[in-house]
C-alpha positions as a printed NumPy array, in Angstrom:
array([[ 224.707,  -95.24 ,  139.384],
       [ 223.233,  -98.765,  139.594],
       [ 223.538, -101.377,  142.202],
       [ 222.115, -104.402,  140.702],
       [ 221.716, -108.028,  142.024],
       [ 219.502, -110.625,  140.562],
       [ 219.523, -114.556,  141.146],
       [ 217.098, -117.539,  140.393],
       [ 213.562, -117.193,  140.781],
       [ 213.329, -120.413,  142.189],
       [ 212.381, -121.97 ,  146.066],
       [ 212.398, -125.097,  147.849],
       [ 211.972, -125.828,  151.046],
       [ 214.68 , -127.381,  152.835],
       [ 215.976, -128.522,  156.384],
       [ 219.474, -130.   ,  155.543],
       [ 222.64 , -127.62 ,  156.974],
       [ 224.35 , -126.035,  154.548],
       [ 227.934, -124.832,  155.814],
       [ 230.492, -123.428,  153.535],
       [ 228.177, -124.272,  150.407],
       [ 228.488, -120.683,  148.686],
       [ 230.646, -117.687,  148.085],
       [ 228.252, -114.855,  149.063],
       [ 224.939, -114.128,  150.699],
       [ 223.632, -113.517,  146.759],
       [ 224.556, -117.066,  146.118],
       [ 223.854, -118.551,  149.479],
       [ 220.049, -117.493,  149.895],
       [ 218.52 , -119.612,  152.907],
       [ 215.753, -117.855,  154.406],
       [ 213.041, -118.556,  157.045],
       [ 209.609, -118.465,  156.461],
       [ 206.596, -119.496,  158.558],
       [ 208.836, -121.671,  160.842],
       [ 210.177, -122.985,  158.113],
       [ 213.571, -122.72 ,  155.788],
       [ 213.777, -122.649,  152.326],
       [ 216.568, -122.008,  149.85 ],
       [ 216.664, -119.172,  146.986],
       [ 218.157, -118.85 ,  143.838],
       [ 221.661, -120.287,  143.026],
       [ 221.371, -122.158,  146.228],
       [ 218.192, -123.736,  145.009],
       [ 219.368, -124.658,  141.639],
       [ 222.462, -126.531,  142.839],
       [ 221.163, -128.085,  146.504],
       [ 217.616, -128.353,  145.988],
       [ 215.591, -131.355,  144.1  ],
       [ 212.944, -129.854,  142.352],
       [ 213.097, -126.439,  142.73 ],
       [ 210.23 , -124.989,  141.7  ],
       [ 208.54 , -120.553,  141.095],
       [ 204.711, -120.496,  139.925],
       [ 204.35 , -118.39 ,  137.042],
       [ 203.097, -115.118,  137.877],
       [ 202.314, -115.741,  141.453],
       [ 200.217, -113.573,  143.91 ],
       [ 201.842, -111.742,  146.543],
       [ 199.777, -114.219,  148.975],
       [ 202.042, -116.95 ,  147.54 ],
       [ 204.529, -118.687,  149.66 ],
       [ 207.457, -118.336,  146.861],
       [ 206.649, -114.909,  146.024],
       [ 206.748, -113.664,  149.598],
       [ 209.756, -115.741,  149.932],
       [ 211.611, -113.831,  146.562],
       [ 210.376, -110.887,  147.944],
       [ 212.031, -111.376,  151.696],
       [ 215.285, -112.878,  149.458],
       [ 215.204, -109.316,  147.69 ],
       [ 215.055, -107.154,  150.625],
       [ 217.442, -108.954,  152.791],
       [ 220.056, -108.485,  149.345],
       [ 219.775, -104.593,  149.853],
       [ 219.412, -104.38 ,  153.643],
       [ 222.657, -103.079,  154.36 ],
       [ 222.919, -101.293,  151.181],
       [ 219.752,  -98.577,  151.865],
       [ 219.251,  -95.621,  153.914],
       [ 216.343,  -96.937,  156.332],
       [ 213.28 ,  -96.448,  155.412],
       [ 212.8  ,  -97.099,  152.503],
       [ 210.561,  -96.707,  149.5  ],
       [ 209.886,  -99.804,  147.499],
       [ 208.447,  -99.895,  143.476],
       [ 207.926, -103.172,  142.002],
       [ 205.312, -104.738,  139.521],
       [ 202.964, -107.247,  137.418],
       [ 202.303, -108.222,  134.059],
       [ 199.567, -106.127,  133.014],
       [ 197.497, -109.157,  132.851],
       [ 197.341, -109.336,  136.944],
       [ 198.414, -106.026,  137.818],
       [ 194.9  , -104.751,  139.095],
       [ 194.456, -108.106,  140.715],
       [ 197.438, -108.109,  142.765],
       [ 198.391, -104.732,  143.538],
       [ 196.47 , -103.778,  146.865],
       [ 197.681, -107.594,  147.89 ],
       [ 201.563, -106.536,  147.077],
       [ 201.32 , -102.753,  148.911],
       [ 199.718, -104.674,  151.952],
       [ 202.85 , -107.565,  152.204],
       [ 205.665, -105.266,  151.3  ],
       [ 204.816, -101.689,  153.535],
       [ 205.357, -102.62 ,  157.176],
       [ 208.232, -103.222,  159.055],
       [ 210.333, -106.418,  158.022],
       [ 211.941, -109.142,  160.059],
       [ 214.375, -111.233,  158.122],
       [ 215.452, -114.692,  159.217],
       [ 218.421, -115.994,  157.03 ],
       [ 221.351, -118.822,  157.451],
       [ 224.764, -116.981,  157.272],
       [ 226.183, -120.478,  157.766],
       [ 225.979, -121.135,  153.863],
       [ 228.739, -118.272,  152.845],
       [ 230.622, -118.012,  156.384],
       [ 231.24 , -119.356,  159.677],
       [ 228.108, -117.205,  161.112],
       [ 225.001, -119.243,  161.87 ],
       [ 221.637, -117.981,  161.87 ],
       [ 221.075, -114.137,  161.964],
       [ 217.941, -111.183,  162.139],
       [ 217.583, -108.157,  160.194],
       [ 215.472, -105.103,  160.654],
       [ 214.315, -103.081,  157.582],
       [ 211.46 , -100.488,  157.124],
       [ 209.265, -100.432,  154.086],
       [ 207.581,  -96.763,  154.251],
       [ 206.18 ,  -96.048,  151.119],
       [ 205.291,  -98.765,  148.158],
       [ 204.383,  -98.466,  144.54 ],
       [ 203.203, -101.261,  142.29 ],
       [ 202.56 , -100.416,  138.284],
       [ 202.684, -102.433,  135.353],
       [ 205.652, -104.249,  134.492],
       [ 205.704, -102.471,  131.048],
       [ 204.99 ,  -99.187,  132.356],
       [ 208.584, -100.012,  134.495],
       [ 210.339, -100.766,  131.537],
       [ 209.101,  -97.468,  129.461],
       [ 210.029,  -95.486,  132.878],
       [ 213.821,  -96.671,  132.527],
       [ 213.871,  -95.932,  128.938],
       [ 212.596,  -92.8  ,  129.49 ],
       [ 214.535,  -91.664,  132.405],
       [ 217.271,  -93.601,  132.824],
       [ 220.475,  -93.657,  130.565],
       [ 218.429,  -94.265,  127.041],
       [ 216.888,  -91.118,  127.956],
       [ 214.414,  -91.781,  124.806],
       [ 211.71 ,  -89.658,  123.759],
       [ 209.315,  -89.174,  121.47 ],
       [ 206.581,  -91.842,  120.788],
       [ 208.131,  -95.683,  120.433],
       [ 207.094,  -99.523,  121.001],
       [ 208.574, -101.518,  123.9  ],
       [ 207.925, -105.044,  123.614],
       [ 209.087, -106.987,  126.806],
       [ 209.614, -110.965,  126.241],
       [ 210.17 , -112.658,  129.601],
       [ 209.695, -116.091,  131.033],
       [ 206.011, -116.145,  131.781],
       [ 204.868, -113.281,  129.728],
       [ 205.245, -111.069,  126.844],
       [ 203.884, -107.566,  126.679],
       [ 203.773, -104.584,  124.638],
       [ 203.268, -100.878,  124.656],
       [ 203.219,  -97.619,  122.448],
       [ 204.69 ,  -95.403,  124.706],
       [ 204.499,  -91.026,  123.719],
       [ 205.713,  -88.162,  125.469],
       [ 201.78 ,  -87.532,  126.592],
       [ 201.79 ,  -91.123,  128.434],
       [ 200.83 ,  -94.778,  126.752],
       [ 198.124,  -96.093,  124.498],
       [ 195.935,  -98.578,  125.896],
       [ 194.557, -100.493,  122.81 ],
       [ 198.453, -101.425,  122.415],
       [ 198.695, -102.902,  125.314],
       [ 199.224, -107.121,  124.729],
       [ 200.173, -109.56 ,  127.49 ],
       [ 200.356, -112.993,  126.813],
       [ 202.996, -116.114,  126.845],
       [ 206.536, -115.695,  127.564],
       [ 209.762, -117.275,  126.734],
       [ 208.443, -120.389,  128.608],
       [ 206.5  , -121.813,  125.65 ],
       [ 209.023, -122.488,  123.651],
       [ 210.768, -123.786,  126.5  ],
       [ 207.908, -126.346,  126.935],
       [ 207.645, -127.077,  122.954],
       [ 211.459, -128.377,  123.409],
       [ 210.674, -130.75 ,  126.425],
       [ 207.943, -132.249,  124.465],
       [ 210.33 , -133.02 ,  121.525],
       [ 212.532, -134.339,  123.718],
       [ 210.01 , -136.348,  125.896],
       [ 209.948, -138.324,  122.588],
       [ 213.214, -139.469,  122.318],
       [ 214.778, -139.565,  126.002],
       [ 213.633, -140.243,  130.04 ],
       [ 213.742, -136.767,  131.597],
       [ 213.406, -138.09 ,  135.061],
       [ 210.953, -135.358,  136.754],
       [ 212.733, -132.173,  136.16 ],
       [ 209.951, -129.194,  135.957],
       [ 209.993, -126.149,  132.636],
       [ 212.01 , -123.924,  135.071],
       [ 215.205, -126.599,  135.614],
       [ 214.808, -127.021,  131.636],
       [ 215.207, -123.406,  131.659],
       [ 218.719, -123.411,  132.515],
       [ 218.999, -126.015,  129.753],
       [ 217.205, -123.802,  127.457],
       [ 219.57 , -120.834,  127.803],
       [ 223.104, -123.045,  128.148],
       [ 221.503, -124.59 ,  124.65 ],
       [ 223.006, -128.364,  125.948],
       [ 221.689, -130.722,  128.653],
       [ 222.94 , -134.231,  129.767],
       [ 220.142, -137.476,  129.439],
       [ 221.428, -140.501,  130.566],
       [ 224.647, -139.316,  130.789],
       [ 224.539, -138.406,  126.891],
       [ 225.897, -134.798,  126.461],
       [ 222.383, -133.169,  123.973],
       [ 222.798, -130.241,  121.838],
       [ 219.835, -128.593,  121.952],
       [ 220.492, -125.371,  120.021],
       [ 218.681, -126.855,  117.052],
       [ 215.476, -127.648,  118.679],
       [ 216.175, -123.982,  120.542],
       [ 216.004, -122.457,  117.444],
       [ 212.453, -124.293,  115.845],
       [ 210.923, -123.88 ,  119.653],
       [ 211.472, -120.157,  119.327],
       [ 210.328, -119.693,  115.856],
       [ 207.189, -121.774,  116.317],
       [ 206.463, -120.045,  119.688],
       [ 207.192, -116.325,  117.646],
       [ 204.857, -117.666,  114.618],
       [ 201.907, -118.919,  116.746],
       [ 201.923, -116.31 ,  120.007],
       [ 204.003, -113.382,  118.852],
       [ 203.23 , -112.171,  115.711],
       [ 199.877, -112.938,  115.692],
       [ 199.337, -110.772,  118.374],
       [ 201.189, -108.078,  117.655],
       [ 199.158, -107.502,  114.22 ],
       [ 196.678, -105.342,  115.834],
       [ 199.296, -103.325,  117.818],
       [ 202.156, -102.984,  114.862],
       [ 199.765, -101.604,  112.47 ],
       [ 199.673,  -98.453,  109.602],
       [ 197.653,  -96.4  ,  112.465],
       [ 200.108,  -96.809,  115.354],
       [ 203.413,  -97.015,  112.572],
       [ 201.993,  -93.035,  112.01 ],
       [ 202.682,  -92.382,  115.741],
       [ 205.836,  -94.532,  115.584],
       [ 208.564,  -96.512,  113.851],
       [ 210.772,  -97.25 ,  116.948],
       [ 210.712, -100.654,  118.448],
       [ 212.598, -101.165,  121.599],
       [ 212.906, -105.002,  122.878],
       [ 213.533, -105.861,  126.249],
       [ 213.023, -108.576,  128.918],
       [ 215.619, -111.642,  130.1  ],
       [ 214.805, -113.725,  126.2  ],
       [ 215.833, -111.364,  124.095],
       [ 219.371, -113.142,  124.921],
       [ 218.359, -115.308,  122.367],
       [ 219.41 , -114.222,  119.061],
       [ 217.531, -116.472,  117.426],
       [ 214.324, -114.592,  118.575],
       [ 215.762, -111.294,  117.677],
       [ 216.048, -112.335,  114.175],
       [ 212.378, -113.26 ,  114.474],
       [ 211.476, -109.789,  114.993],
       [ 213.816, -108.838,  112.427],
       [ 212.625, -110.677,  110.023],
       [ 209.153, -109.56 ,  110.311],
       [ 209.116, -105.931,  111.031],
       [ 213.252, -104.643,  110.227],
       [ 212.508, -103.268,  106.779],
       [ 210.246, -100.901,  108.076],
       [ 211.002,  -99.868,  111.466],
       [ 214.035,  -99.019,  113.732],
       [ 214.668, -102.437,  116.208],
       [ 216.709, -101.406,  119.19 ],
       [ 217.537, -104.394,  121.393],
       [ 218.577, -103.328,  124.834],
       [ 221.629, -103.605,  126.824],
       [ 221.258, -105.98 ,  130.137],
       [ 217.375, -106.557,  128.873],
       [ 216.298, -108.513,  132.022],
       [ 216.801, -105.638,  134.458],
       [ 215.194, -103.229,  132.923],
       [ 211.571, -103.401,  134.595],
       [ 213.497, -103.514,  138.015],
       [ 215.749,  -99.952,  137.232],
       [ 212.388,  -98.148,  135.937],
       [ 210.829,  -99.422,  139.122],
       [ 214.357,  -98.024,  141.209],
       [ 213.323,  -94.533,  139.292],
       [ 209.924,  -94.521,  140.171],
       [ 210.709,  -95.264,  143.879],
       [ 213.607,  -92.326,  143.309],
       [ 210.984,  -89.584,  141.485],
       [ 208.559,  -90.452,  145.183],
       [ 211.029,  -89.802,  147.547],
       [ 212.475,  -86.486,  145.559],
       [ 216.202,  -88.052,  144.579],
       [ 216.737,  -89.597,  148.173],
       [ 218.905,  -92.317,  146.352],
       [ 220.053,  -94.388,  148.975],
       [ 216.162,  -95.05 ,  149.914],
       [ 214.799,  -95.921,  146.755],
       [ 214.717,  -99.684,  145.679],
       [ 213.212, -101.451,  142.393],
       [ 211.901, -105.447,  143.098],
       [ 211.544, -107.416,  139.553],
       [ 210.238, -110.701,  140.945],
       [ 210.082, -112.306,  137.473],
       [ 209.251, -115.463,  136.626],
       [ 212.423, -116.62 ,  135.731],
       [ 214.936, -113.972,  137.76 ],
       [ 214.299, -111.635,  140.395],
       [ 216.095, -108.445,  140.141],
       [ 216.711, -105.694,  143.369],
       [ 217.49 , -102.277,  142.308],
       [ 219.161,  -99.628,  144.686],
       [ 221.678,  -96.906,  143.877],
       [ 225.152,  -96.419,  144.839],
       [ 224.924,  -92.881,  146.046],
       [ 222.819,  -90.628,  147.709],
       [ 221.931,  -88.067,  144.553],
       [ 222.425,  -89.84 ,  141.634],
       [ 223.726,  -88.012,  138.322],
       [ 221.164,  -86.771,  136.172],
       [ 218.324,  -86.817,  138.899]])
């Protein structure tokens, strides 16, 4: 029913040709942008020097704009023109930047991209037309896939999102959500940055940024001074000291006896709950008493409730709907593979 693509939430600008450096557009992102080119995602990461995404970044923001024009240009030939558009913030910044989002993605788009890094082509100009955009909470995305997608969950139940930048929670019920629930604070990336200061002790890390650590992060290995590093160890105390100090203390007022009345159900979600090691965190403190349901594909969940919201505005028309997760870490396009899709 799906048609998902996500790459690397990371930019840099660059003016070197690129020929024959990639398989596919989705791994050969090289995009113009006010007069000048940048490169996107798996491109960035292996061409670029310091590739670089500020966490949680307004839609006025060069690389958001830029993740946003890399997202499109993905579905372009995949959509029913024109289309309908849902994407979405932390709730932290979602009443800050939602007017600015609706006014950069609804217009008509001209995208400037380098074919020249996946084929012989050279540099090419696509059309598409944003009609209609909606921008809710990134939480509020995640509870729509749950709900309406293929968990097809009901009832009254936590979601607790973990991603790079931010976690956030919810107590979702078939009425709609509870506000006082609602938490939003650091993601995934503080643990991230507890490991580089550990190893900022011991080794030179040249001037790699969090988000190049990242990939280090997940892999659980990086080479210093060409000295192969396990890092699972220090993976494992950096996510049980970021769980102990952020986490659960926020969670206290939201997993309590008055909302464990409504609910028992915890669903995680969100690209670091990869990381086993911070599922058993949440095990340990809350599986005795409550159901913990850890999602398949947990990083594109946000972007398929968005794809469903952009479906349920546009009455079904499945080959105009598209879901944009510009995350911190990954950005995630949504669009379906057929015209009515089953169940909708």
């Amino acid at each position: 029913m799906y048609e998902i693509q996500l790459f690397s939430s990371l930019v840099e600008n660059n003016n070197t040709i690129l020929s024959q450096t990639s398989r596919d557009l989705l791994h050969g992102l090289r995009i113009q942008h006010d007069d000048k080119w940048y490169i996107c995602g798996d491109l960035a990461l292996n061409e670029g020097q310091s590739p670089h995404k500020l966490i949680n970044s307004s839609p006025e923001d060069t690389d958001y704009q830029l993740l946003a024009k890399a997202a499109m240009l993905l579905i372009q030939d995949k959509v029913e023109q024109p289309i309908t558009i849902t994407t979405g913030f932390p709730y932290s910044t979602y009443y800050i930047y939602r007017e600015k989002a609706i006014e950069f993605f609804q217009r008509t788009h001209l995208l400037d991209y380098d074919a020249s890094t996946f084929n012989a082509g050279n540099k090419k100009k696509v059309v598409l037309e944003v009609q209609k955009v909606d921008v809710i909470p990134e939480i509020v995305g995640c509870t729509i896939a749950l709900r309406k997608g293929e968990e097809k969950a009901s009832g009254s139940f936590f979601v607790l999102s973990c991603g790079f930048g931010t976690f956030e929670s919810i107590l979702s019920t078939d009425s709609g959500i509870i506000e006082q629930a609602m938490v939003s604070t650091h993601g995934i990336r503080y643990a991230v940055n507890l490991m580089i200061n550990e190893l900022r002790s011991k080794y030179y890390l040249e001037l790699r940024n969090t988000h190049q650590f990242d990939v280090a992060f997940q892999k659980g290995y990086v080479f210093l001074n060409r000295k192969n590093i396990d890092l699972r160890e220090l993976r494992r105390n950096a996510i049980q000291t970021y769980y102990n100090e952020v986490i659960s203390p926020n969670l206290r007022s939201v997993i309590n006896d008055a909302n464990l009345m409504k609910t028992n159900r915890i669903y995680l979600c969100g690209g670091a709950m990869y990381y086993q090691d911070l599922i058993d965190c949440f095990n340990n403190e809350f599986g005795s008493f409550t159901q913990i349901s850890v999602l398949d594909n947990p990083d594109t969940l946000a972007s398929r409730g968005y794809a469903l919201n952009s479906l349920r505005m546009i009455n079904g028309k499945g080959q105009s709907a598209v879901g944009i997760d510009i995350g911190n870490a990954t950005t995630v396009v949504t669009s379906f593979s057929s015209e009515n899709p089953a169940g909708f």
